[in-house]
N, C-alpha and C positions, 0 to 999 in steps of 0.2 A: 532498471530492476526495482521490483517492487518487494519488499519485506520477503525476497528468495522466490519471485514472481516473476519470469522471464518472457517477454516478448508479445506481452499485451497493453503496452502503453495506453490503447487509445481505448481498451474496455476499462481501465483505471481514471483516464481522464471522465470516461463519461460518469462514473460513477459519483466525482470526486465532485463536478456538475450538478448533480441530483441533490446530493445530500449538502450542497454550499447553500442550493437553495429550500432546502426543506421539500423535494417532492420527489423524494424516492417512493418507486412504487410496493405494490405487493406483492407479486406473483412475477417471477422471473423466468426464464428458458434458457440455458445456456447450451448451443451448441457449436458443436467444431468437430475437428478427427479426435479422436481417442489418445490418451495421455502426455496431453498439453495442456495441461494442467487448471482444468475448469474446475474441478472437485477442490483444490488445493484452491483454489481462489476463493470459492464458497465458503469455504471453512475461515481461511483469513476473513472474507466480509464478515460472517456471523462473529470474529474477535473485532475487528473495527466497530460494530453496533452494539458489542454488551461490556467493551473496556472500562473497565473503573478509573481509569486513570486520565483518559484522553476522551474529547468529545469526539462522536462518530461522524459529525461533518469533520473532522479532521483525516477522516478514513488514514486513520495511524494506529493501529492497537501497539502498547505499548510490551506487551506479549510477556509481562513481569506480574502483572497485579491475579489477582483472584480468580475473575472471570476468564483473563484470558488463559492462563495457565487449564483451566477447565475447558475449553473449547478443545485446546489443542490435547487433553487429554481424554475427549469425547465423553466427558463427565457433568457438562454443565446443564443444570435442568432446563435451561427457555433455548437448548438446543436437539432438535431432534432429525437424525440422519437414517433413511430410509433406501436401501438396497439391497440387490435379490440374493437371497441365500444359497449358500453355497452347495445346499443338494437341492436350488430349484431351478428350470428356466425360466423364473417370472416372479412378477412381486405380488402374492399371498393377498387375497383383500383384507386379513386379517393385519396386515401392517398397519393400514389405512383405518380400520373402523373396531379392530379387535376381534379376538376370537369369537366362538361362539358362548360361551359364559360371560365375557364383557363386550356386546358386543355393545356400539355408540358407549362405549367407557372406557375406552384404548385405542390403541392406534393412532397414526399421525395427525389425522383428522381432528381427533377427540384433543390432543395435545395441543393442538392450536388455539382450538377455542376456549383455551382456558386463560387466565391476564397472567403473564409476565413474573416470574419471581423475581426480577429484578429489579420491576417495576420498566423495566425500558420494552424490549420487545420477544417477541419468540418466535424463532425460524425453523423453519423446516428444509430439509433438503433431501428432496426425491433421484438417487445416483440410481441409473441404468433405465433412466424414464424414455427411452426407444420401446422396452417390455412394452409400455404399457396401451400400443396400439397390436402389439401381437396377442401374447397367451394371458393377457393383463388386460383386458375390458373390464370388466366389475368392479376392478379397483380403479380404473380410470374412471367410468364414472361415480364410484362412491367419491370421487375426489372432485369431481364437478359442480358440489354445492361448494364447496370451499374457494374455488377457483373463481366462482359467482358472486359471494359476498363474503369477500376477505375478511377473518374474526380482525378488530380492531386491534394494533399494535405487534402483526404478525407481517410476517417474510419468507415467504415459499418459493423453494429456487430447485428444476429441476432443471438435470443433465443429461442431455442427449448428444448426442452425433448429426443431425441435419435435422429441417424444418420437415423435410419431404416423411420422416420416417415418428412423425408425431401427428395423433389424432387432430383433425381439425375443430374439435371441441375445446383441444386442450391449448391446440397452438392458438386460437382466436382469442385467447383470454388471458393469456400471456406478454408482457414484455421480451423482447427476443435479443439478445446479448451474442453478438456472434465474437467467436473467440479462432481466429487465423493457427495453421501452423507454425510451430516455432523454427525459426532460418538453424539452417545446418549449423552455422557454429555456434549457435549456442547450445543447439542436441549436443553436438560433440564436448566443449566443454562440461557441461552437465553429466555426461557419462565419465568422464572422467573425473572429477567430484567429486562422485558419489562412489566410486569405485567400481562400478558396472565394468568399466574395461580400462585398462591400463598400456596400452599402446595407442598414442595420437592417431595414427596413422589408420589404425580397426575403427578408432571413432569418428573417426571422418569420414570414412565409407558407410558406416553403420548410419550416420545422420543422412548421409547423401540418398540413403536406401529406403529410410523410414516415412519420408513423407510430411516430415515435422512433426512426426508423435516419438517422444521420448520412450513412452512404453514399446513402440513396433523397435526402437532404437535400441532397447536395451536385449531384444532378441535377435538381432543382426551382432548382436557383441559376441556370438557365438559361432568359431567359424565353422561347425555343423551345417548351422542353416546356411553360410554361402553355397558349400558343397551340396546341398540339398538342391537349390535354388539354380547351381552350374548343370548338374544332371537332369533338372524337370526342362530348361530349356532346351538342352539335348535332345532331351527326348522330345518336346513337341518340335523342334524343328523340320524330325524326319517328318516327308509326309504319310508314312503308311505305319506309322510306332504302335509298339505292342500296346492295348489297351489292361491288357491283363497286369505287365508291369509297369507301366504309367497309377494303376490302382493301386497295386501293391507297395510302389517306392511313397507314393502319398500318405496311405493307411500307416506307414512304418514312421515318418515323418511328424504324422499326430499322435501316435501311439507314445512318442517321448516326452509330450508334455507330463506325462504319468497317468494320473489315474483318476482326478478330476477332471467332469464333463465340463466344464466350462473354459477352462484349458486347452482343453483336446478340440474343442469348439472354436477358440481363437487361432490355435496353430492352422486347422483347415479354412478358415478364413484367410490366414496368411499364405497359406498355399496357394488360392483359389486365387488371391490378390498378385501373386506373383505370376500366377499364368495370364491371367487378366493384361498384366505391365507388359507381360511378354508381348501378345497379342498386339497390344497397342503400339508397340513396336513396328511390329507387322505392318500397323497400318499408315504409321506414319511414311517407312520407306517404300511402301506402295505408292502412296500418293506424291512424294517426292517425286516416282520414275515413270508417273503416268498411268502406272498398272492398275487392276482392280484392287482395291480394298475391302470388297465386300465379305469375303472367303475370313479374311483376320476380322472384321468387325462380328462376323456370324459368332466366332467361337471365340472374343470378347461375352459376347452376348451370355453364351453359355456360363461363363465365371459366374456374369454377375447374377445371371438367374440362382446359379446354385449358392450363391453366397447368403444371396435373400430366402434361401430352403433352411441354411443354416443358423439364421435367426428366428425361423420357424420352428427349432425345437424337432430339424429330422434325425432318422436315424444314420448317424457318421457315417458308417461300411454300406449301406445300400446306398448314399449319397455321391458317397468315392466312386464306388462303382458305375452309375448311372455317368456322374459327368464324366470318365473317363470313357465310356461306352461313348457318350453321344460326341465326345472330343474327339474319335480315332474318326464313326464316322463322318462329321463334317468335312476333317480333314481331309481324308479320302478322296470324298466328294472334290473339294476344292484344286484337290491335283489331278482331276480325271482319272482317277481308281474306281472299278463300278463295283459298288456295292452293293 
């Protein structure tokens, strides 16, 4: 463990490599699954590089003195964090370059290229940078001179989920930091910790479920979603299942994240990820017995196409609808029902 940093030994080692020898770069990429803790590690790097107390080849912030207290209070000025707001699905070019009355005199961009108030460096960190090959071109490339010739004494570290789902403008110019899932017991101790769940035994299911991301971990802490999760298997197992309430048990299932779209966006994602598992089930004990597998890899397929609709910024209930249509017929199909 690193400064409450679990399960990245070897992204710490390399780090700890770079800065012994003085050749840390400037533009970084970090990705992996979602809430294992890449953000949280960002934020520690940016207190290990602006610590008053401790040199940052020592990547120890001392987490006591001035600057760091200000990091960790997102207050400190040669720190600047960039992520999609909360009524948009994408990041604004105005983060990047400013609005239209400042425009090249704000934004992340503009922040960079200015020296240092502490005289050491100024980083940037761009969270939800997957946006930025979807509804977020303009600001990806308003961010492509910066990416080209890094302002001197700056550190720009965005956070994604895979290489596949970032522009190849952006990934070719990047450092690429890959960050693993975190092993079950340490999901589960962590939820328990922090008091997300307080029965061992929920938390160890809940880690076994999540995939190594604490966040998918902290929503398996609810035994809602098992029941949710018991009943969608049910139901796609039959081969002829009502498509109407396979849509509807779904639609009720996002409807609980409340009433933020970006919520109701992740729980269908989670949906869509559970049928997916399902499927892949399928295919494994297909192939085990000899059978086809082509029938469970089909309506795999389907998940994942609609998963990738959902970071396109579709509309939730015509999206339900549709994979639950085209889920009933494959199935069908697959069991010699003609449709």
């Amino acid at each position: 463990m690193w400064h409450s940093i679990y399960g990245h030994d070897k992204v710490i080692e390399q780090f700890c490599t770079a800065l012994s020898r003085g050749r840390l770069a400037s533009t970084f990429l970090f990705v992996g699954p979602p809430g294992v803790g890449k953000r949280t590690f960002a934020l520690k790097l940016a207190q290990a590089l602006l610590c008053d107390a401790r040199p940052e080849s020592a990547l120890d912030p001392c987490g006591q003195c001035a600057a760091c207290r200000q990091v960790q209070a997102a207050t400190h000025p040669d720190v600047h964090v960039v992520s999609r707001p909360k009524d948009s699905s994408n990041l604004p070019l105005e983060l990047f370059i400013g609005d239209d009355e400042h425009r090249m005199r704000a934004g992340l961009c503009y922040e960079l290229s200015l020296k240092p108030f502490s005289g050491k460096r100024r980083i940037g960190i761009i969270d939800d940078a997957d946006l930025l090959a979807l509804g977020s071109k303009e600001s990806a490339n308003a961010l492509l001179k910066t990416l080209e010739e890094p302002p001197p004494k700056s550190v720009l570290i965005l956070i994604g989920t895979s290489l596949q789902r970032q522009l190849p403008t952006i990934r070719s110019r990047c450092q690429v930091i890959r960050f693993d899932p975190l092993p079950d017991d340490v999901v589960a101790e962590l939820l328990l910790s922090e008091g997300s769940c307080s029965d061992p035994a929920l938390a160890q299911q809940a880690a076994r479920l999540a995939g190594g991301s604490l966040e998918r971990a902290r929503m398996w802490c609810d035994e809602a979603v098992f029941d949710f999760r018991e009943s969608l298997f049910t139901q796609l197992s039959q081969p002829e299942f009502d498509q109407l309430a396979l849509a509807k048990g779904v639609q009720q299932f996002v409807e609980a994240a409340g009433k933020d779209a970006p919520a109701k966006r992740a729980r269908l994602k989670e949906a869509l990820q559970m049928a997916a598992e399902f499927y892949r089930g399928r295919m494994q004990a297909a192939a085990a017995s000899g059978s086809d597998a082509e029938p469970a890899a089909i309506c795999q397929e389907l998940c994942l196409d609609a998963m990738s609709h959902v970071d396109a910024n579709a509309n939730l209930i015509g999206l339900i609808e549709w994979w639950a249509d085209e889920q009933g017929t494959s199935s069908r199909s697959a069991a010699g029902v003609k449709v």
